[in-house]
LUMTORTI-403222 format. One record per residue (C-alpha): residue number from 1; residue in one letter; chain; x, y, z. Coordinates in nm, 3 decimals. Last residue first. Layout:
BEGIN
seq NUM, type a, mol A, xx X, yy Y, zz Z
...
END
This chain:
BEGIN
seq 219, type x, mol A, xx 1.531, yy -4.313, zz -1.385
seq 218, type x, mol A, xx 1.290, yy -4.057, zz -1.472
seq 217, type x, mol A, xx 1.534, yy -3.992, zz -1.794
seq 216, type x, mol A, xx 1.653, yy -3.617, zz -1.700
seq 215, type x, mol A, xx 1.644, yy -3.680, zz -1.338
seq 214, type x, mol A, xx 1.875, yy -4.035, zz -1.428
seq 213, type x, mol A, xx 2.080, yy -3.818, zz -1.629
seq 212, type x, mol A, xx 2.160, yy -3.568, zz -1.375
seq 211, type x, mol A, xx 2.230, yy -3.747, zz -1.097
seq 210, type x, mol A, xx 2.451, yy -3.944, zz -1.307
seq 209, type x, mol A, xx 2.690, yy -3.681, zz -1.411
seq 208, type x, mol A, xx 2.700, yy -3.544, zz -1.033
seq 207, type x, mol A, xx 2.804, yy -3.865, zz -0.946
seq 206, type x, mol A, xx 3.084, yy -3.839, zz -1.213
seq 205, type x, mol A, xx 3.231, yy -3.493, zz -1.116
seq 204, type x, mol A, xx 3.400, yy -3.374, zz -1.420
seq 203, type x, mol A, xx 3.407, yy -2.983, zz -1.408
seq 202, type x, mol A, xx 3.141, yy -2.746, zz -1.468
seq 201, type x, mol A, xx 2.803, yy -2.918, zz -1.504
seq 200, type x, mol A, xx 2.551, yy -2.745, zz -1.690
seq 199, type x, mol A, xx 2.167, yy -2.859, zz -1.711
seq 198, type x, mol A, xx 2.036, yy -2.810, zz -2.033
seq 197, type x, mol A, xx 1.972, yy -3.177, zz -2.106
seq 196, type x, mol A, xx 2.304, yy -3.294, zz -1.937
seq 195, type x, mol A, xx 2.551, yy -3.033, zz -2.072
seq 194, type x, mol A, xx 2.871, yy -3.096, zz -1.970
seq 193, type x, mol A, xx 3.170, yy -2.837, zz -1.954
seq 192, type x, mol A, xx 3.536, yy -3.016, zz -1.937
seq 191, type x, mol A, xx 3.639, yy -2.756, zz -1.907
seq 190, type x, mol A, xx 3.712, yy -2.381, zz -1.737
seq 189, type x, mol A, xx 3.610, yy -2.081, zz -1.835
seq 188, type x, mol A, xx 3.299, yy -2.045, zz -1.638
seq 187, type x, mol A, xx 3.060, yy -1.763, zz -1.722
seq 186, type x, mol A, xx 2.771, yy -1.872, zz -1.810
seq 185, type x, mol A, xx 2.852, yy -2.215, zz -1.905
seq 184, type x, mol A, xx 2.549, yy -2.275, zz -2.131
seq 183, type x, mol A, xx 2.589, yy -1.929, zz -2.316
seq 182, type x, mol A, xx 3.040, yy -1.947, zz -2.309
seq 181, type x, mol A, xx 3.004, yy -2.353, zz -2.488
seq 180, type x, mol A, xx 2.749, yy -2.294, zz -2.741
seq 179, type x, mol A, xx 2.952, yy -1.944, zz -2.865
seq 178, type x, mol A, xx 3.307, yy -2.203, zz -2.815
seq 177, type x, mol A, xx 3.099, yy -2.462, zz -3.046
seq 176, type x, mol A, xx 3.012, yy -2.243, zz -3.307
seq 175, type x, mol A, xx 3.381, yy -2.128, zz -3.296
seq 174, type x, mol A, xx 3.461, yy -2.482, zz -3.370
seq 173, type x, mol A, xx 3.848, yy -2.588, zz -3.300
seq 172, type x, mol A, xx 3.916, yy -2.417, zz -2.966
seq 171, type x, mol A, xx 3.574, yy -2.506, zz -2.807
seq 170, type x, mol A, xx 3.623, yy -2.904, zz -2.881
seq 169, type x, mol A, xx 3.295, yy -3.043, zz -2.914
seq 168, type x, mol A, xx 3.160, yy -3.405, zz -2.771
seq 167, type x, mol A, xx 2.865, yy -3.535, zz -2.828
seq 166, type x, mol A, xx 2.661, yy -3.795, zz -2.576
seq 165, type x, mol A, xx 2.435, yy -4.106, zz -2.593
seq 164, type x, mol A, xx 2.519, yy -4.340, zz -2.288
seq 163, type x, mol A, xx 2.699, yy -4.600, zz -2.376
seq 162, type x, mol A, xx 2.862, yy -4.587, zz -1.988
seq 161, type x, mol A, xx 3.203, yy -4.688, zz -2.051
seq 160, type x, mol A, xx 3.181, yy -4.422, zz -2.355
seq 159, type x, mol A, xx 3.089, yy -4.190, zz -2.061
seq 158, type x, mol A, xx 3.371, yy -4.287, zz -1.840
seq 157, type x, mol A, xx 3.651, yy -4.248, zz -2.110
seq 156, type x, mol A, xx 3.527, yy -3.887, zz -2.242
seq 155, type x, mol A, xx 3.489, yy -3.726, zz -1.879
seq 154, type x, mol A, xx 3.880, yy -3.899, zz -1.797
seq 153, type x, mol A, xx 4.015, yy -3.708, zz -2.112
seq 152, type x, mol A, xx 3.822, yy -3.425, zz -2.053
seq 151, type x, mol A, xx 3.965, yy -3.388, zz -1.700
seq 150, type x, mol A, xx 4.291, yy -3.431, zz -1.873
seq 149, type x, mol A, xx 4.260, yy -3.130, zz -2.089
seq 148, type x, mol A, xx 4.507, yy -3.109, zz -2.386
seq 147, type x, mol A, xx 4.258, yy -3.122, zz -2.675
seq 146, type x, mol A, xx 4.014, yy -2.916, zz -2.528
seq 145, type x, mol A, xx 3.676, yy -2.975, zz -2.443
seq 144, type x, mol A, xx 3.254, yy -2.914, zz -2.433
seq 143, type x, mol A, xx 3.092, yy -3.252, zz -2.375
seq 142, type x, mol A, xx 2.722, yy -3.246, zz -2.493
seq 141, type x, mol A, xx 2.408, yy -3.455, zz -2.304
seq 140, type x, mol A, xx 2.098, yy -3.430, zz -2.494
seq 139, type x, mol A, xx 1.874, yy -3.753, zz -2.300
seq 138, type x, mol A, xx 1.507, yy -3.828, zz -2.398
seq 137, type x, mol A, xx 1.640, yy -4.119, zz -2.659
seq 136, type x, mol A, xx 1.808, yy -4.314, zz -2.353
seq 135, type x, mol A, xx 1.465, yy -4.329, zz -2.175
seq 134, type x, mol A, xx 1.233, yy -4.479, zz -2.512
seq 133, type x, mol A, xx 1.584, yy -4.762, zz -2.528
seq 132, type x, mol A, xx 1.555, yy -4.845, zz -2.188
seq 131, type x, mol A, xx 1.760, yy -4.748, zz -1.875
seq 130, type x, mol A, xx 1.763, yy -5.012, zz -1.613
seq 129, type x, mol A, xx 2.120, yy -5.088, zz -1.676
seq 128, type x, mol A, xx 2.220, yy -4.698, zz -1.598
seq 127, type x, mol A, xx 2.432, yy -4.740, zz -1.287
seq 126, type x, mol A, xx 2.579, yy -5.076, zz -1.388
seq 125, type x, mol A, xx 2.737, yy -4.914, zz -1.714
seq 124, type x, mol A, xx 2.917, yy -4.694, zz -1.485
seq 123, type x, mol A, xx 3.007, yy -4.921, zz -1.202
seq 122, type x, mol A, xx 3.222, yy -5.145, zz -1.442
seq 121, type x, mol A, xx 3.475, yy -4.838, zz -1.521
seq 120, type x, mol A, xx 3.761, yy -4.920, zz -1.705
seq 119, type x, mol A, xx 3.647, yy -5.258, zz -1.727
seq 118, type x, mol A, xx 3.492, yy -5.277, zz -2.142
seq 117, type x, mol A, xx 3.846, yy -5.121, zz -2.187
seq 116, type x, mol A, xx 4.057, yy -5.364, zz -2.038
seq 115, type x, mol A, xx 4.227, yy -5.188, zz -1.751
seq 114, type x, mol A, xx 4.606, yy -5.116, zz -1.781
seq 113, type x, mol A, xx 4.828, yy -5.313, zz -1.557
seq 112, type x, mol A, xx 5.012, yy -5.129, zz -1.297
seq 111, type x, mol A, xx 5.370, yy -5.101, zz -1.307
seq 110, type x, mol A, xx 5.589, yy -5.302, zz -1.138
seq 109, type x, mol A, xx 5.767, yy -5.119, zz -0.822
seq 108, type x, mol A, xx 6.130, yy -5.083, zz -0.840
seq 107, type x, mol A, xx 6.163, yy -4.718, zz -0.800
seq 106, type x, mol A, xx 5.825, yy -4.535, zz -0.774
seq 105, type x, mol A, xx 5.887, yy -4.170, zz -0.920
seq 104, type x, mol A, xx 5.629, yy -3.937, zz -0.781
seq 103, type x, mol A, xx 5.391, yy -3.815, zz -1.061
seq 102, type x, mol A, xx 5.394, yy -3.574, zz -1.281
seq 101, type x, mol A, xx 5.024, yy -3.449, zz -1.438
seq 100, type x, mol A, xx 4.976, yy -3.470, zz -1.774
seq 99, type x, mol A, xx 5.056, yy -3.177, zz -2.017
seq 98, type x, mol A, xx 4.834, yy -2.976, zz -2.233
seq 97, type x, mol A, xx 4.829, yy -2.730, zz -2.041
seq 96, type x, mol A, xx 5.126, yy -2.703, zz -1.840
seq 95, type x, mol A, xx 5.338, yy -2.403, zz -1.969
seq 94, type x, mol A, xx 5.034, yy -2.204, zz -1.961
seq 93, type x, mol A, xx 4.963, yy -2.150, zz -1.583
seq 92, type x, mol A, xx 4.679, yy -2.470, zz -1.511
seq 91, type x, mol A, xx 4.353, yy -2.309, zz -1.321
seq 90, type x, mol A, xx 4.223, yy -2.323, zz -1.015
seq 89, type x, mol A, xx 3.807, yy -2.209, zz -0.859
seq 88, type x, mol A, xx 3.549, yy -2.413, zz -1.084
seq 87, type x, mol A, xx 3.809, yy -2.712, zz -1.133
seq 86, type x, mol A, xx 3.852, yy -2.756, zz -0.756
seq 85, type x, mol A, xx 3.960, yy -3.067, zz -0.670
seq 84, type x, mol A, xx 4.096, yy -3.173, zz -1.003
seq 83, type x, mol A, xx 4.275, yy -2.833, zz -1.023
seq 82, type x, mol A, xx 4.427, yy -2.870, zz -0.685
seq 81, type x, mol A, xx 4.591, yy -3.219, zz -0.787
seq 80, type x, mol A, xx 4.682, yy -3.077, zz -1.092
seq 79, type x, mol A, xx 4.894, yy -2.797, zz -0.885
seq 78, type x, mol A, xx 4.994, yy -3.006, zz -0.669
seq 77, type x, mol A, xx 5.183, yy -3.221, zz -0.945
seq 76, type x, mol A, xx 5.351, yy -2.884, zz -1.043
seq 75, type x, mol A, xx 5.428, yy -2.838, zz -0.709
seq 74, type x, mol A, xx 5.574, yy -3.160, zz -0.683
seq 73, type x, mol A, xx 5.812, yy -3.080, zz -1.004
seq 72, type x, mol A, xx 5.878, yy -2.771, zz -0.912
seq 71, type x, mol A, xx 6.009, yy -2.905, zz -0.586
seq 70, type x, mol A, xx 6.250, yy -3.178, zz -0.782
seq 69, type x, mol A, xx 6.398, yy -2.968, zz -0.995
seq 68, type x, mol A, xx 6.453, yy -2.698, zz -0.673
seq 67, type x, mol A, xx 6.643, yy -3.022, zz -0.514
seq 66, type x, mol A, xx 6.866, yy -3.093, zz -0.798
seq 65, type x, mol A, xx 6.963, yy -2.779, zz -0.863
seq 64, type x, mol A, xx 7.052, yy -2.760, zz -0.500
seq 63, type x, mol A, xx 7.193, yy -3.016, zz -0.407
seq 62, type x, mol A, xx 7.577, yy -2.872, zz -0.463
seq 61, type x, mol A, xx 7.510, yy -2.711, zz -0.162
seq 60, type x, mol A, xx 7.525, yy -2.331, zz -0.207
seq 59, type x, mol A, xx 7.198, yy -2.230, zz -0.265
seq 58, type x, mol A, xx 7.125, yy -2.402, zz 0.128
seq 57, type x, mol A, xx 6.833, yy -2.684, zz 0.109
seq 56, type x, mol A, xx 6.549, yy -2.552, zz 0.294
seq 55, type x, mol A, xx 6.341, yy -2.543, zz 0.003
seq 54, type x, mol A, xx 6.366, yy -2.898, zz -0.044
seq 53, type x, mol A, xx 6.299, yy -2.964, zz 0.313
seq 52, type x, mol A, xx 5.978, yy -2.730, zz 0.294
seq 51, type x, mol A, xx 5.856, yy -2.944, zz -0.006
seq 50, type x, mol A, xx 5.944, yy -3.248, zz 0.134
seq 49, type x, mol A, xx 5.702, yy -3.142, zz 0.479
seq 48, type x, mol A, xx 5.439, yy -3.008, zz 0.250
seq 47, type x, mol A, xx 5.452, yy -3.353, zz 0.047
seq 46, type x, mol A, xx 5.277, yy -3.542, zz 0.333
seq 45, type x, mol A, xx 4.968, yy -3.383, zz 0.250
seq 44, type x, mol A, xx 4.921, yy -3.600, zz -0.075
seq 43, type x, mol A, xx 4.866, yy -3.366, zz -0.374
seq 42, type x, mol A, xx 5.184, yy -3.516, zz -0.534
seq 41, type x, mol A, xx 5.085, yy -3.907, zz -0.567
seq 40, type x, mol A, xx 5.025, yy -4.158, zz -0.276
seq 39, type x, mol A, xx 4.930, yy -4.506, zz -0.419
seq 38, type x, mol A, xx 5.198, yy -4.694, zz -0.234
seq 37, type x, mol A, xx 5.090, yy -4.529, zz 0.104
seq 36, type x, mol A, xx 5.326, yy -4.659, zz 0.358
seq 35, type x, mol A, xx 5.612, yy -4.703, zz 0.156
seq 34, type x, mol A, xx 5.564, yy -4.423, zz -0.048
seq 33, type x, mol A, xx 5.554, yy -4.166, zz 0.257
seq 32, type x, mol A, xx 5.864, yy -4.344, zz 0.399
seq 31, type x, mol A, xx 6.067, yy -4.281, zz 0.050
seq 30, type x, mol A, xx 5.897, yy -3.915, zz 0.051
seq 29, type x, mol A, xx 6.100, yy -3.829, zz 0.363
seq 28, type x, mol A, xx 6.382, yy -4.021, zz 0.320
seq 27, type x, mol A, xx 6.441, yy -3.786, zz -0.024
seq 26, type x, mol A, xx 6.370, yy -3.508, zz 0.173
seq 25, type x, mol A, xx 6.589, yy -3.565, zz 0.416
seq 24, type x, mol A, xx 6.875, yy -3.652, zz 0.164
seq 23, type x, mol A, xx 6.762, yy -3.268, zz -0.011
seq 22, type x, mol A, xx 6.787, yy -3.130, zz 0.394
seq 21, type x, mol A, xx 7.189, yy -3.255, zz 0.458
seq 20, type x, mol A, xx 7.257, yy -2.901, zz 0.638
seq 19, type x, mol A, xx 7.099, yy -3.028, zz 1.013
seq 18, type x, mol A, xx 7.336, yy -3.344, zz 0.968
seq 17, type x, mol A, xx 7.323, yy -3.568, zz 1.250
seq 16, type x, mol A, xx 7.113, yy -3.469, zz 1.513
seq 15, type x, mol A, xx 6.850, yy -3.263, zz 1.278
seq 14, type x, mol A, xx 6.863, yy -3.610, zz 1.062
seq 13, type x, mol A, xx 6.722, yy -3.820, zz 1.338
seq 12, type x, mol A, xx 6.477, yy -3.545, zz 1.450
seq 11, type x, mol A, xx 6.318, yy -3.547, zz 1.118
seq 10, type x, mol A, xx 6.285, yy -3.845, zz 1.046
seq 9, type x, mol A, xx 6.153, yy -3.969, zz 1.392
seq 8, type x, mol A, xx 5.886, yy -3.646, zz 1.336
seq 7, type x, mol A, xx 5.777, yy -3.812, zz 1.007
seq 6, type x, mol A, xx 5.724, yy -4.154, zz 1.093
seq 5, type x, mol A, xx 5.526, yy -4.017, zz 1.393
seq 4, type x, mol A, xx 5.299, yy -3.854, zz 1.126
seq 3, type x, mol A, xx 5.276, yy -4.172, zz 0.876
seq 2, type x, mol A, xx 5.112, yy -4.364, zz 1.204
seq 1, type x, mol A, xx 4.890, yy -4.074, zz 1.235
END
């Protein structure tokens, strides 16, 4: 709400001064959005309103290579955002795979310190604690992937957090793999695929991850 009335003030403040000036009201735009949400990245709602400035901007403004840069850019980050969402439903157009997603440019801000890796995910290894040795042997879980997919990136990180038993197989390097990977997904073309004992999970979802293995282990 609060980022909402921000909005409207912005926009009414620059439609009485310059209505032509839209890539500087974008620009204000996303600078509020950041301020109040310093985590925000391109799927936020709040970029709809800087995309529509940006497109706004007239072709002959000498802003506007600079502003249709800038919208492909969000879009682009959209687009991953939509993916992640919906992994079963979007896909990436070929000149992103294998690329990570943009993110909005934070001027002046420190970055973030990288996680040790035995704390990249403390919950994980805390949801399977109980698990003994006779439990852990019952479980078959494979990761199908690609080289340039993020979601297998993250899939990969949180279950070597967890030391729970798993192989991974890329379906563009092993055909064996690829024939594995099309019979358990059953249609899906999309990865990360995980097998959890037969059970297929399309996408990385990790709560669905560990519903699975603790039915597969009685856990």
């Amino acid at each position: 709400m609060r980022f909402l009335l921000t909005l409207l003030t912005l926009v009414f403040l620059h439609g009485c001064a310059d209505s032509t000036d839209r890539y500087s009201r974008a620009l204000a735009i996303e600078r509020q959005l950041l301020r109040q949400d310093k985590d925000a990245d391109y799927g936020h709602s709040g970029y709809v309103q800087v995309l529509r400035e940006l497109k706004a901007v007239p072709r002959a403004s000498s802003d506007r290579t600079r502003a249709d840069a800038l919208a492909q850019r969000i879009q682009d980050g959209r687009r991953f955002a939509l993916l992640e969402a919906m992994p079963q439903v979007d896909h990436l157009p070929a000149r992103l795979e294998g690329r990570e997603a943009p993110q909005p440019l934070r001027r002046n801000r420190k970055p973030k310190p990288k996680p040790k890796p035995d704390q990249t995910h403390p919950a994980a290894a805390a949801a399977f604690k109980d698990l003994d040795e006779a439990q852990l042997a019952k479980l078959d879980i494979t990761l199908y992937s690609t080289v340039w997919c993020g979601y297998c990136k993250k899939a990969r990180s949180w279950l070597r957090s967890t030391g729970l038993p798993y192989v991974e197989k890329d379906i563009e390097k092993d055909d064996g793999a690829r024939r594995e990977y099309q019979e358990a997904g059953n249609g899906y073309s999309g990865v990360p695929l995980i097998v959890v004992n037969g059970q297929a999970l399309r996408g990385f979802s990790r709560p669905a991850v560990e519903q699975a293995v603790l039915k597969a282990t009685g856990g």
